[in-house]
Structures are given as structure tokens and as C-alpha cells.
LUMLUMDREN-2810 file (N, C-alpha, C; in Angstrom, 1 decimal):
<atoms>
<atom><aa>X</aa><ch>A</ch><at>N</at><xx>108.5</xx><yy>-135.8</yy><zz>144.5</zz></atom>
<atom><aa>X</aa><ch>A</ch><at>CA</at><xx>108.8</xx><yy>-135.6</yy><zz>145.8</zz></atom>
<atom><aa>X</aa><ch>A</ch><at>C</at><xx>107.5</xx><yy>-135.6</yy><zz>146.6</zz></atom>
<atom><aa>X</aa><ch>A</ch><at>N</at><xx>107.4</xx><yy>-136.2</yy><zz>147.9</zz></atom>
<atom><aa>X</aa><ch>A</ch><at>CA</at><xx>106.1</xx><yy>-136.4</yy><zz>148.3</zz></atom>
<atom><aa>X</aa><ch>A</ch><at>C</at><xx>106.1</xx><yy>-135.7</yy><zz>149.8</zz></atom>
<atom><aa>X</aa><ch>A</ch><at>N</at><xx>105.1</xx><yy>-135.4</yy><zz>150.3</zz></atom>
<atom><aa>X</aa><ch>A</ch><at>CA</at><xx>104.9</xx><yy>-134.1</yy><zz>151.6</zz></atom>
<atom><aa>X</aa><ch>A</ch><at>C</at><xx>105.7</xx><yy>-134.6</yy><zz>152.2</zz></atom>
<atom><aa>X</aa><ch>A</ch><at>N</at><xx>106.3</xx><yy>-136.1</yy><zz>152.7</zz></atom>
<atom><aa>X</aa><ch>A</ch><at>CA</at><xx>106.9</xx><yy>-135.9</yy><zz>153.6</zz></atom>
<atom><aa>X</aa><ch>A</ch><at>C</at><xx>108.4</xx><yy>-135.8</yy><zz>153.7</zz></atom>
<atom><aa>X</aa><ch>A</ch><at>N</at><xx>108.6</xx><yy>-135.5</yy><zz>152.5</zz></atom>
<atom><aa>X</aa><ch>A</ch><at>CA</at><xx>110.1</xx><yy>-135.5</yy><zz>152.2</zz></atom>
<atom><aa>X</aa><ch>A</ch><at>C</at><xx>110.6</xx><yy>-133.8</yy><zz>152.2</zz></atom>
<atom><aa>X</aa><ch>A</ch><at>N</at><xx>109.4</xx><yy>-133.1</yy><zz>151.6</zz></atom>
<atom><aa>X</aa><ch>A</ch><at>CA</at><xx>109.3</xx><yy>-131.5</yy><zz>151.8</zz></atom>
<atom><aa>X</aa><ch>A</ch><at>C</at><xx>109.0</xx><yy>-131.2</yy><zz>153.0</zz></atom>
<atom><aa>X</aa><ch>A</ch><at>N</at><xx>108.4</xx><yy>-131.3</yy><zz>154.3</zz></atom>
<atom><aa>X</aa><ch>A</ch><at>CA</at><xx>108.3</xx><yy>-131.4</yy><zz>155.6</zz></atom>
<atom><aa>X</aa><ch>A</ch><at>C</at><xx>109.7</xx><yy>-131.8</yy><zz>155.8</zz></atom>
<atom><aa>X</aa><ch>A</ch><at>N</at><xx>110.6</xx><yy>-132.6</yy><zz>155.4</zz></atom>
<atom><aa>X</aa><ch>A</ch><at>CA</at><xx>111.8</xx><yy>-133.0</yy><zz>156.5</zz></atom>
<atom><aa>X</aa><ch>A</ch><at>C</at><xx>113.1</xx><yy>-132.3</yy><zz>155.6</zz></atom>
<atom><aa>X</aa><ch>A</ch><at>N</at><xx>112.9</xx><yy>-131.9</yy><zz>154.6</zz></atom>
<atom><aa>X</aa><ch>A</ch><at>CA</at><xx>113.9</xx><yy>-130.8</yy><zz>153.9</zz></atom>
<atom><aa>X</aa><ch>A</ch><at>C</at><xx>113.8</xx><yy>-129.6</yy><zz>155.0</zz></atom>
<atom><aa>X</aa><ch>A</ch><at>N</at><xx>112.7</xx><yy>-129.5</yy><zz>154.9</zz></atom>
<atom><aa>X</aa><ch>A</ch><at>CA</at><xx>111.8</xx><yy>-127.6</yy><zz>155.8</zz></atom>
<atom><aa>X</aa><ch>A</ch><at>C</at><xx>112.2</xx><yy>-128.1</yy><zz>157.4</zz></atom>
<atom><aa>X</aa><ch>A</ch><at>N</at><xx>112.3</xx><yy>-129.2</yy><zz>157.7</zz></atom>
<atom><aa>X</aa><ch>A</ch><at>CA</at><xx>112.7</xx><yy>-129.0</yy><zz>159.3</zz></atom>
<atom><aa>X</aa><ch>A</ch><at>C</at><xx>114.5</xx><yy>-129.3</yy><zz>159.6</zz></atom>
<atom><aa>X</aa><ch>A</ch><at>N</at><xx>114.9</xx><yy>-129.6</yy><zz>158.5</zz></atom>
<atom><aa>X</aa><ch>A</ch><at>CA</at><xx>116.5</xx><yy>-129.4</yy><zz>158.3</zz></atom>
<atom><aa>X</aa><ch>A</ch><at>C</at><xx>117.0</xx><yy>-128.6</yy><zz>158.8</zz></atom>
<atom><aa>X</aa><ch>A</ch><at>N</at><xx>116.1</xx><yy>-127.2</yy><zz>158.2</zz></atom>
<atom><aa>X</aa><ch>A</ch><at>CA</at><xx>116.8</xx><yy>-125.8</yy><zz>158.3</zz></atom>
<atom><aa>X</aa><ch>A</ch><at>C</at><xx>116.7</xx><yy>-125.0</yy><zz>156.9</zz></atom>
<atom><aa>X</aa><ch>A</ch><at>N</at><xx>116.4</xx><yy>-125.4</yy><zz>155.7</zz></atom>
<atom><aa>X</aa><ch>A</ch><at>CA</at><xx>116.1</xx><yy>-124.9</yy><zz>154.5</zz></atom>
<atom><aa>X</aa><ch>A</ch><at>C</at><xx>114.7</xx><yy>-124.7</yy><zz>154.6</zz></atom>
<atom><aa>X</aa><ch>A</ch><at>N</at><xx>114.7</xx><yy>-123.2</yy><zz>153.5</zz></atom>
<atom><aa>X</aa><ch>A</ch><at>CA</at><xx>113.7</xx><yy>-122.3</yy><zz>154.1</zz></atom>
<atom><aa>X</aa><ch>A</ch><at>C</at><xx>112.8</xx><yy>-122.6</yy><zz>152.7</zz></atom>
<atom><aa>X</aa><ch>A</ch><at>N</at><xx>111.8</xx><yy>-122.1</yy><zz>152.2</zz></atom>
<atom><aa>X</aa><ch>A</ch><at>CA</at><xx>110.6</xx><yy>-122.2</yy><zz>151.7</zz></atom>
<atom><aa>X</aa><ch>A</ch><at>C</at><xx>110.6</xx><yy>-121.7</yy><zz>150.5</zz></atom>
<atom><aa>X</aa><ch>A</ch><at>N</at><xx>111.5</xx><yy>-121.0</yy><zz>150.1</zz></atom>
<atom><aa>X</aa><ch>A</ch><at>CA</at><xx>112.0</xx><yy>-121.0</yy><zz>148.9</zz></atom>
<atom><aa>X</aa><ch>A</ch><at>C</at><xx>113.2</xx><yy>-121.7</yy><zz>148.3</zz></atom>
<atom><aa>X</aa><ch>A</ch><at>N</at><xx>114.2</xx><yy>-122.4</yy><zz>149.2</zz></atom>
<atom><aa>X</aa><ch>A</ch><at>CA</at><xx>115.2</xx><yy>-123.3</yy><zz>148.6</zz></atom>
<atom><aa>X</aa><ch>A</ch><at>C</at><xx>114.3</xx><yy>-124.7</yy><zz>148.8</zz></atom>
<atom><aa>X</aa><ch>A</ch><at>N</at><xx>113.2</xx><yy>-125.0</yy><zz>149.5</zz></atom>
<atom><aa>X</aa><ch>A</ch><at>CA</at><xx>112.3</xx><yy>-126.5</yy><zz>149.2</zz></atom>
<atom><aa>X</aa><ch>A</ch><at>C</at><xx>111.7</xx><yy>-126.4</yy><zz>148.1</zz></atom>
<atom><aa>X</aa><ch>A</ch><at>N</at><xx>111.4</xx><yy>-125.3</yy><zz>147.9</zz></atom>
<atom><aa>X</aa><ch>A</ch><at>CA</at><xx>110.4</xx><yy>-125.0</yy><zz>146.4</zz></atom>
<atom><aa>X</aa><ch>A</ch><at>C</at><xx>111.4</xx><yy>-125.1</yy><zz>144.9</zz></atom>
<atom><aa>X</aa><ch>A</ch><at>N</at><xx>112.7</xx><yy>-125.2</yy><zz>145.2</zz></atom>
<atom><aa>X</aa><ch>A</ch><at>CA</at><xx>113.1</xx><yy>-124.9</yy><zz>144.3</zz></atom>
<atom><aa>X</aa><ch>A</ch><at>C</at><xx>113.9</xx><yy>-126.7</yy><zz>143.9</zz></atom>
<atom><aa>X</aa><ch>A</ch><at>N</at><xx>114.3</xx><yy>-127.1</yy><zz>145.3</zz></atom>
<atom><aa>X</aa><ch>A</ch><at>CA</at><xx>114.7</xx><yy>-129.0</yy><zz>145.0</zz></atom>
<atom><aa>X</aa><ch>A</ch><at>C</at><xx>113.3</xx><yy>-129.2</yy><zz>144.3</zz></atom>
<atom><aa>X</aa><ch>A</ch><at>N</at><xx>111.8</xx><yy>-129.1</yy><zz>145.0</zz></atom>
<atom><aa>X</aa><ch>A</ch><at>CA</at><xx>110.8</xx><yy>-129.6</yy><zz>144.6</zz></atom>
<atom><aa>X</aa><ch>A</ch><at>C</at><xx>110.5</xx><yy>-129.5</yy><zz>142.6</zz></atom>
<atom><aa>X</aa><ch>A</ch><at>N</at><xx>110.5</xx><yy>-128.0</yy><zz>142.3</zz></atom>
<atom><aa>X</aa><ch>A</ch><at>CA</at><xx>110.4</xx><yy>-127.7</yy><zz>141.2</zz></atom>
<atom><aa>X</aa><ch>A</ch><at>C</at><xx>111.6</xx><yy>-128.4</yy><zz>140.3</zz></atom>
<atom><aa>X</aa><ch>A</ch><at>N</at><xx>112.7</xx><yy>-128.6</yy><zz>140.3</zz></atom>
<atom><aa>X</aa><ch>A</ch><at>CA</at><xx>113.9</xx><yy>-129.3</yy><zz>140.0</zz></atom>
<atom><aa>X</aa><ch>A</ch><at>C</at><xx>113.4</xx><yy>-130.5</yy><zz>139.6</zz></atom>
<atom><aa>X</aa><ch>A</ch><at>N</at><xx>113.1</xx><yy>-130.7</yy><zz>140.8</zz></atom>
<atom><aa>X</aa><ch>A</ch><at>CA</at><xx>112.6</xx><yy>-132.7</yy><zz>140.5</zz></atom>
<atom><aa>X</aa><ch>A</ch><at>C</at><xx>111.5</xx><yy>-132.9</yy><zz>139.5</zz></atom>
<atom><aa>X</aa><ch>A</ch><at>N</at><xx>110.6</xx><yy>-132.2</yy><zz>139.9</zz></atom>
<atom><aa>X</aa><ch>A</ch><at>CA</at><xx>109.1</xx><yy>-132.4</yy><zz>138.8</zz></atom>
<atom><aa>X</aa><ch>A</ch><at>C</at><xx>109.5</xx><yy>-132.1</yy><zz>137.3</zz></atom>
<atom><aa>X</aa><ch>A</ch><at>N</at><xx>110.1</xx><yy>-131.2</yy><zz>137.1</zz></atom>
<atom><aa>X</aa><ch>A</ch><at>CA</at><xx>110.4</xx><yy>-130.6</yy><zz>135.8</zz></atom>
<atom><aa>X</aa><ch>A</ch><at>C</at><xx>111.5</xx><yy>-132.0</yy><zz>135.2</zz></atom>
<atom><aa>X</aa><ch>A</ch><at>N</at><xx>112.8</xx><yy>-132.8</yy><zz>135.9</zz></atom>
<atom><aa>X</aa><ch>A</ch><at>CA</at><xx>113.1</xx><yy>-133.7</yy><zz>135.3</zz></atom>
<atom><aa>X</aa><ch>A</ch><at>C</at><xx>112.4</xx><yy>-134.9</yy><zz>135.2</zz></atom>
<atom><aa>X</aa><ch>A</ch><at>N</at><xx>111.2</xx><yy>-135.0</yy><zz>135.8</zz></atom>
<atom><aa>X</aa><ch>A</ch><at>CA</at><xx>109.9</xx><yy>-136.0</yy><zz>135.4</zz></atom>
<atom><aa>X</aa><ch>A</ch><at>C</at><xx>109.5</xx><yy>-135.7</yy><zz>134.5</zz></atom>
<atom><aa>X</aa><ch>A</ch><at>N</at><xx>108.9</xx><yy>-134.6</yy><zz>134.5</zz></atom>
<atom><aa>X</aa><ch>A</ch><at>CA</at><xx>108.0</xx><yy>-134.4</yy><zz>133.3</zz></atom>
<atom><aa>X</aa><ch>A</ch><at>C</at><xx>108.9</xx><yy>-134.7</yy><zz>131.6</zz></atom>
<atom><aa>X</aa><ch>A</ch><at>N</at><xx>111.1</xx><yy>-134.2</yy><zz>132.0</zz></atom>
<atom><aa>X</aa><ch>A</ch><at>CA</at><xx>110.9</xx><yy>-134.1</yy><zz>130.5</zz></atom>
<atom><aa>X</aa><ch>A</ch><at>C</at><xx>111.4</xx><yy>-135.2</yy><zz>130.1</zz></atom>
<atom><aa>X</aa><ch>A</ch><at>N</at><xx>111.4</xx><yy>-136.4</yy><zz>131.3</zz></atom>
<atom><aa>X</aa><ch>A</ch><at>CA</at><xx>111.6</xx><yy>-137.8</yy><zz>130.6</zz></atom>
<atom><aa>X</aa><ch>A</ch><at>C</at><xx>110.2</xx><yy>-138.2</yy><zz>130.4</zz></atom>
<atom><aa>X</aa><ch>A</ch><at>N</at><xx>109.2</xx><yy>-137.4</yy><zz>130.3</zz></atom>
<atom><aa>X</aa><ch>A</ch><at>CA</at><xx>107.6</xx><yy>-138.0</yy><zz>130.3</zz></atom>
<atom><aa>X</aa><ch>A</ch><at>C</at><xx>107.4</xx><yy>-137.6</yy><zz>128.8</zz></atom>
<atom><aa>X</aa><ch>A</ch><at>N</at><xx>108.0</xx><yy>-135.9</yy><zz>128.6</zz></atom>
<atom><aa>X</aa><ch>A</ch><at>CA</at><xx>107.3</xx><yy>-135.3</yy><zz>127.3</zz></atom>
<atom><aa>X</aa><ch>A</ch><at>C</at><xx>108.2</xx><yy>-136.2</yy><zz>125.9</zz></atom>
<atom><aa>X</aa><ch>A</ch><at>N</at><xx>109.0</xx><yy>-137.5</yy><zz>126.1</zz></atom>
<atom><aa>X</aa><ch>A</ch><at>CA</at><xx>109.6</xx><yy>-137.9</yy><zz>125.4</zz></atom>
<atom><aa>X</aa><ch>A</ch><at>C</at><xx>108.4</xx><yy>-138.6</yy><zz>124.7</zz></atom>
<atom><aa>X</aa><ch>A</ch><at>N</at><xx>107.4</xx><yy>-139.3</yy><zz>125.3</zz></atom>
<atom><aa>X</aa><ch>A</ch><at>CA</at><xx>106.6</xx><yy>-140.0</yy><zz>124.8</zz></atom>
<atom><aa>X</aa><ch>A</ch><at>C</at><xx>105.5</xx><yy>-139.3</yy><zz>124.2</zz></atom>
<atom><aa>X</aa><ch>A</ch><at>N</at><xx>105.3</xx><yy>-139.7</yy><zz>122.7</zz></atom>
<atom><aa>X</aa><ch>A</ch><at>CA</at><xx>104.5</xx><yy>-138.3</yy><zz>122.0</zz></atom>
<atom><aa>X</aa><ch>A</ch><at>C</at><xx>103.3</xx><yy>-137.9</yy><zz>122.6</zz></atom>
<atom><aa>X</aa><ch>A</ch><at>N</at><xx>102.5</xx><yy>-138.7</yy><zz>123.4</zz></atom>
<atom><aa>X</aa><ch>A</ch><at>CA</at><xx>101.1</xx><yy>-138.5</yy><zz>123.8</zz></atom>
<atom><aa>X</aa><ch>A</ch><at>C</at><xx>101.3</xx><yy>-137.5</yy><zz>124.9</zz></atom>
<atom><aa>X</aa><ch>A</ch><at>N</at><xx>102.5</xx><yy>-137.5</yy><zz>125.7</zz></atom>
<atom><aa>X</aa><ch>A</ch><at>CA</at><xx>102.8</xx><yy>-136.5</yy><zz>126.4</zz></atom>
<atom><aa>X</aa><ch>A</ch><at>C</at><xx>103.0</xx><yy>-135.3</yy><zz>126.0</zz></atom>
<atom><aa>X</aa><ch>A</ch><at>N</at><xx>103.5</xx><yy>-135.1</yy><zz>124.7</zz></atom>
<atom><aa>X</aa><ch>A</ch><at>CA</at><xx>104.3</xx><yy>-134.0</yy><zz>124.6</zz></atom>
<atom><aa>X</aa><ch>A</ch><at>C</at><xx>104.0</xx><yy>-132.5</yy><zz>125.0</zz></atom>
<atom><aa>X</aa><ch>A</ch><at>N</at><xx>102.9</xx><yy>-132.6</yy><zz>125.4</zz></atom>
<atom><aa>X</aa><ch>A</ch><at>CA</at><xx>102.5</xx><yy>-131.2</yy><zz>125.7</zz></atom>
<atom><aa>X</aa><ch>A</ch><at>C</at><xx>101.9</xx><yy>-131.0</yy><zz>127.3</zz></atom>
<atom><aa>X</aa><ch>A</ch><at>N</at><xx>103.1</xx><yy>-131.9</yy><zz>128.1</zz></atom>
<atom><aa>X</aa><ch>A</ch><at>CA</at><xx>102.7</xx><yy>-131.6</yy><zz>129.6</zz></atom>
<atom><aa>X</aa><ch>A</ch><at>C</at><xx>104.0</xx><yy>-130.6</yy><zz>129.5</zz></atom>
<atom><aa>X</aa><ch>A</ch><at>N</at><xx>103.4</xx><yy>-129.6</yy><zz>130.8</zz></atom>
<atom><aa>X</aa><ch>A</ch><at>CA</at><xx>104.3</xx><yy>-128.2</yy><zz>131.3</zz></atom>
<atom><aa>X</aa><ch>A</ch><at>C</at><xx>105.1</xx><yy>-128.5</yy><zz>131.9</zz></atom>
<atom><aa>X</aa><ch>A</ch><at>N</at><xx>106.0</xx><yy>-127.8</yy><zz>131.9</zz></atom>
<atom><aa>X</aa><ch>A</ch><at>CA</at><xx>107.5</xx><yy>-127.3</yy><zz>133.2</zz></atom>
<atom><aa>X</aa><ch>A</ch><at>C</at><xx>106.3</xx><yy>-126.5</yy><zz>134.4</zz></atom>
<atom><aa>X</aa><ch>A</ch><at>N</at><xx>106.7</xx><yy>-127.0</yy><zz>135.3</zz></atom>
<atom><aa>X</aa><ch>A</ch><at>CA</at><xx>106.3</xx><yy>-126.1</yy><zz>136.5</zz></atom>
<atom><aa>X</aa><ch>A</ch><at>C</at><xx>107.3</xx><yy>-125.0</yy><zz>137.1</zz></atom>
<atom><aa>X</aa><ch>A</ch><at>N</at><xx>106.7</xx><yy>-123.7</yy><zz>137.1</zz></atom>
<atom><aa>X</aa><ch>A</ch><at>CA</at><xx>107.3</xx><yy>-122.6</yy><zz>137.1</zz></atom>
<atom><aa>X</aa><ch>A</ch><at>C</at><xx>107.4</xx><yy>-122.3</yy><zz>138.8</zz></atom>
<atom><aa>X</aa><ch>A</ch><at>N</at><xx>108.4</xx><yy>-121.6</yy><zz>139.4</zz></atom>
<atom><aa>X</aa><ch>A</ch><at>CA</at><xx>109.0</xx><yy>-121.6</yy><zz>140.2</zz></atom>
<atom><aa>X</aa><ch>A</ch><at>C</at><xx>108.0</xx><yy>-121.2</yy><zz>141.6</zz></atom>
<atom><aa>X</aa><ch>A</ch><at>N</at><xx>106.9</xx><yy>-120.1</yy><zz>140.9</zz></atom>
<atom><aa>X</aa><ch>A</ch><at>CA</at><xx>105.5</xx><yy>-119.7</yy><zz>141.3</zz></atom>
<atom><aa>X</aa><ch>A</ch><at>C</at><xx>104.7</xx><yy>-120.8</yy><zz>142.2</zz></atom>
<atom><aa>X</aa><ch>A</ch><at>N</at><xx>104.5</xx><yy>-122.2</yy><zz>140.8</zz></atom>
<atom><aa>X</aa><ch>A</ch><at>CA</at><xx>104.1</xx><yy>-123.2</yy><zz>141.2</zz></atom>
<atom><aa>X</aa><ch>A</ch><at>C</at><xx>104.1</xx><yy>-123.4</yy><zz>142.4</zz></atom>
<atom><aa>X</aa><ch>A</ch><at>N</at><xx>105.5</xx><yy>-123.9</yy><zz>142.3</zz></atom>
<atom><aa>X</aa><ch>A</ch><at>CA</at><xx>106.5</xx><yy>-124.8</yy><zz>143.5</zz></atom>
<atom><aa>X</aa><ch>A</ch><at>C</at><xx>106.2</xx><yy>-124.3</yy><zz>144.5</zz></atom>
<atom><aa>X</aa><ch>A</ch><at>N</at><xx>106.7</xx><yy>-123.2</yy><zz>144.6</zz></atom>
<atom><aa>X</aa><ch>A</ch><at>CA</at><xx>105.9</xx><yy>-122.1</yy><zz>146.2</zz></atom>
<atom><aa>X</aa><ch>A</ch><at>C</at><xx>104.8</xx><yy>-122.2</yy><zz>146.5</zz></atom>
<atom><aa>X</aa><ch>A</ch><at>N</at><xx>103.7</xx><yy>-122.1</yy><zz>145.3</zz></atom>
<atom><aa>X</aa><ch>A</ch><at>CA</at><xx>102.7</xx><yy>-122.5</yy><zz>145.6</zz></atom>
<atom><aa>X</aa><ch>A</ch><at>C</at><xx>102.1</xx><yy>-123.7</yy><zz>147.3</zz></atom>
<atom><aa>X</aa><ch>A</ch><at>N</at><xx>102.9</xx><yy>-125.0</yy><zz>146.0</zz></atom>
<atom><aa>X</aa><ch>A</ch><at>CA</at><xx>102.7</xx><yy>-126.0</yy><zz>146.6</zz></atom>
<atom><aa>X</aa><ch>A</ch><at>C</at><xx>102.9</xx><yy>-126.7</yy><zz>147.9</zz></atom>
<atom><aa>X</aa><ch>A</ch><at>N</at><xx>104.7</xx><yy>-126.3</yy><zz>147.9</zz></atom>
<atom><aa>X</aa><ch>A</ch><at>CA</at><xx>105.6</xx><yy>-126.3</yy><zz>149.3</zz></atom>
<atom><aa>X</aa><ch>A</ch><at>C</at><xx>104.6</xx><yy>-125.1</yy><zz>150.4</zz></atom>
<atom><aa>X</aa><ch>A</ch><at>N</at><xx>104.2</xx><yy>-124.2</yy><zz>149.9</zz></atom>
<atom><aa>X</aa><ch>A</ch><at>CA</at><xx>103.6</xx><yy>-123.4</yy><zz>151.5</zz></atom>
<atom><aa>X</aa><ch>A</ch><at>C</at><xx>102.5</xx><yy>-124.3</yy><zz>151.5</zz></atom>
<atom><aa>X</aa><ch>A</ch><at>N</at><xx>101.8</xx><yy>-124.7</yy><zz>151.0</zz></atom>
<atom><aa>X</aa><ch>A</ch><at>CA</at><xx>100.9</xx><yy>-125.6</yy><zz>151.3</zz></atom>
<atom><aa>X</aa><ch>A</ch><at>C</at><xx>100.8</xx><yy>-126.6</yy><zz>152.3</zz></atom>
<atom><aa>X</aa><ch>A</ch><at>N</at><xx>102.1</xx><yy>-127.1</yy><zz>151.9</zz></atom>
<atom><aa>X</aa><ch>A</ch><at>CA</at><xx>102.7</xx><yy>-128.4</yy><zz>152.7</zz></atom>
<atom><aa>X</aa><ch>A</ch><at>C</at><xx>102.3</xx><yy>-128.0</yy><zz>154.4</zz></atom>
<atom><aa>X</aa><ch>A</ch><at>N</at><xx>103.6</xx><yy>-127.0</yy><zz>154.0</zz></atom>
<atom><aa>X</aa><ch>A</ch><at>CA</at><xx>104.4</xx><yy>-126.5</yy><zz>155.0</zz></atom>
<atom><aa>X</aa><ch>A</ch><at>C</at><xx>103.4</xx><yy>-125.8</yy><zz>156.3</zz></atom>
<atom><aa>X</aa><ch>A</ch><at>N</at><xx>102.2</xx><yy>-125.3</yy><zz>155.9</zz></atom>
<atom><aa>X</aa><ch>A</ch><at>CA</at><xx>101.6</xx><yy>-124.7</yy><zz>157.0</zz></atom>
<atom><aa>X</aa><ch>A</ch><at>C</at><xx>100.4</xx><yy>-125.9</yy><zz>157.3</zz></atom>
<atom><aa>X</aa><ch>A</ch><at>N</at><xx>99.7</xx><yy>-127.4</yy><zz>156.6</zz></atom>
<atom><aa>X</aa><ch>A</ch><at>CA</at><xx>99.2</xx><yy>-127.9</yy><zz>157.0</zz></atom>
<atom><aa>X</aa><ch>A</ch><at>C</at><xx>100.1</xx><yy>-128.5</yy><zz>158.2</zz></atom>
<atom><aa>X</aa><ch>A</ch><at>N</at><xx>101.3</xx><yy>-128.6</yy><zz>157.8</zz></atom>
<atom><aa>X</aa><ch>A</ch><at>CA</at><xx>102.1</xx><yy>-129.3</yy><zz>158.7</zz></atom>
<atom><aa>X</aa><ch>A</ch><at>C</at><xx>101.7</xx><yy>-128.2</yy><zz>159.9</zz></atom>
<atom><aa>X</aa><ch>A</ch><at>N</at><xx>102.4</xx><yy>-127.2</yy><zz>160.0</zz></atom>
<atom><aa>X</aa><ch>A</ch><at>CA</at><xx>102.1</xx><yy>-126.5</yy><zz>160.9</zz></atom>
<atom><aa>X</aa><ch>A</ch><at>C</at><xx>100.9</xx><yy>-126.4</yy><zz>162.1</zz></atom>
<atom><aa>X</aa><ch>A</ch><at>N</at><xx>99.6</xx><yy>-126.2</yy><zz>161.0</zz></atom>
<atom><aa>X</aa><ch>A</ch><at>CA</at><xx>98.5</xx><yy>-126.4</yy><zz>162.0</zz></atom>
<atom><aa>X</aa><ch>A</ch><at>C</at><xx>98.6</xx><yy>-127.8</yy><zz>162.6</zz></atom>
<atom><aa>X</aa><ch>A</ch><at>N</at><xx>99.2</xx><yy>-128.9</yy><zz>162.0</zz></atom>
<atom><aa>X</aa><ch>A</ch><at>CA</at><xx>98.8</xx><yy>-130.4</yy><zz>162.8</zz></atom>
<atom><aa>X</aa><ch>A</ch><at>C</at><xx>99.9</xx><yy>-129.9</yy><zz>163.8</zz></atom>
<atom><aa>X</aa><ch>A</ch><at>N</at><xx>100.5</xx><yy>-129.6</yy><zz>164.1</zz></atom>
<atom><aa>X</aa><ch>A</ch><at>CA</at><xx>101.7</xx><yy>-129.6</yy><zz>165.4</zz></atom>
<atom><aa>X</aa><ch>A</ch><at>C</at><xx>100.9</xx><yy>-128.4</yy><zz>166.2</zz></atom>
<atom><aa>X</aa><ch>A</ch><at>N</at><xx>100.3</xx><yy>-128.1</yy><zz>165.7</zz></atom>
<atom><aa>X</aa><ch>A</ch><at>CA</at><xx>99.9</xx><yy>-127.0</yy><zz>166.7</zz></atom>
<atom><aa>X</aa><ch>A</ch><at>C</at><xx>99.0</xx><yy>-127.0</yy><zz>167.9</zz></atom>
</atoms>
């Protein structure tokens, strides 16, 4: 999922914890079509922490630019 897809979920009307959670969803089914291939096998699930992480991130650069 790429910022600007999380930017237009968050101005929908879904809040920062339900974009964190599509986001984390999506990554986690990348990764486990990724850990199929053995040299992968040892990439992580991104935990829900992550996600929040990331999406506030997004979310308030966006912010300062509109500001």
C-alpha cells in the first residue's frame, strides 16, 4: 500500500487505527507469499504497533503539507 492510498483511506473518514490495520493486512499477505521462497523464509509479520507506527507517519506529514 503506498502513502497515497493511506492518505485517501484517512480522508474517507476512517480513522488511524482502522488504516493501520487495512495497511498491516496487506503487508503481512505479501510477506507470506514472499516467505514461500526459502531465502526469504525468515522475513517478519508486521505487528499491529508497526502499522501505527507507519500510518501516523503518513498521516501527519500529510498534515503539515496542507497546512
Amino acid at each position: 500500500m503506498k502513502d497515497e492510498q493511506i492518505i485517501k483511506l484517512w480522508q474517507s473518514g476512517l480513522n488511524k487505527y482502522q488504516v493501520s490495520t487495512y495497511y498491516m493486512r496487506e503487508y503481512n499477505q505479501r510477506i507470506k507469499v514472499i516467505r514461500y521462497d526459502r531465502r526469504h523464509r525468515h522475513e517478519r509479520f508486521m505487528t499491529k504497533y508497526e502499522a501505527l507506527r507507519y500510518v501516523e507517519k503518513v498521516i501527519l506529514e500529510e498534515i503539515r503539507r496542507n497546512k
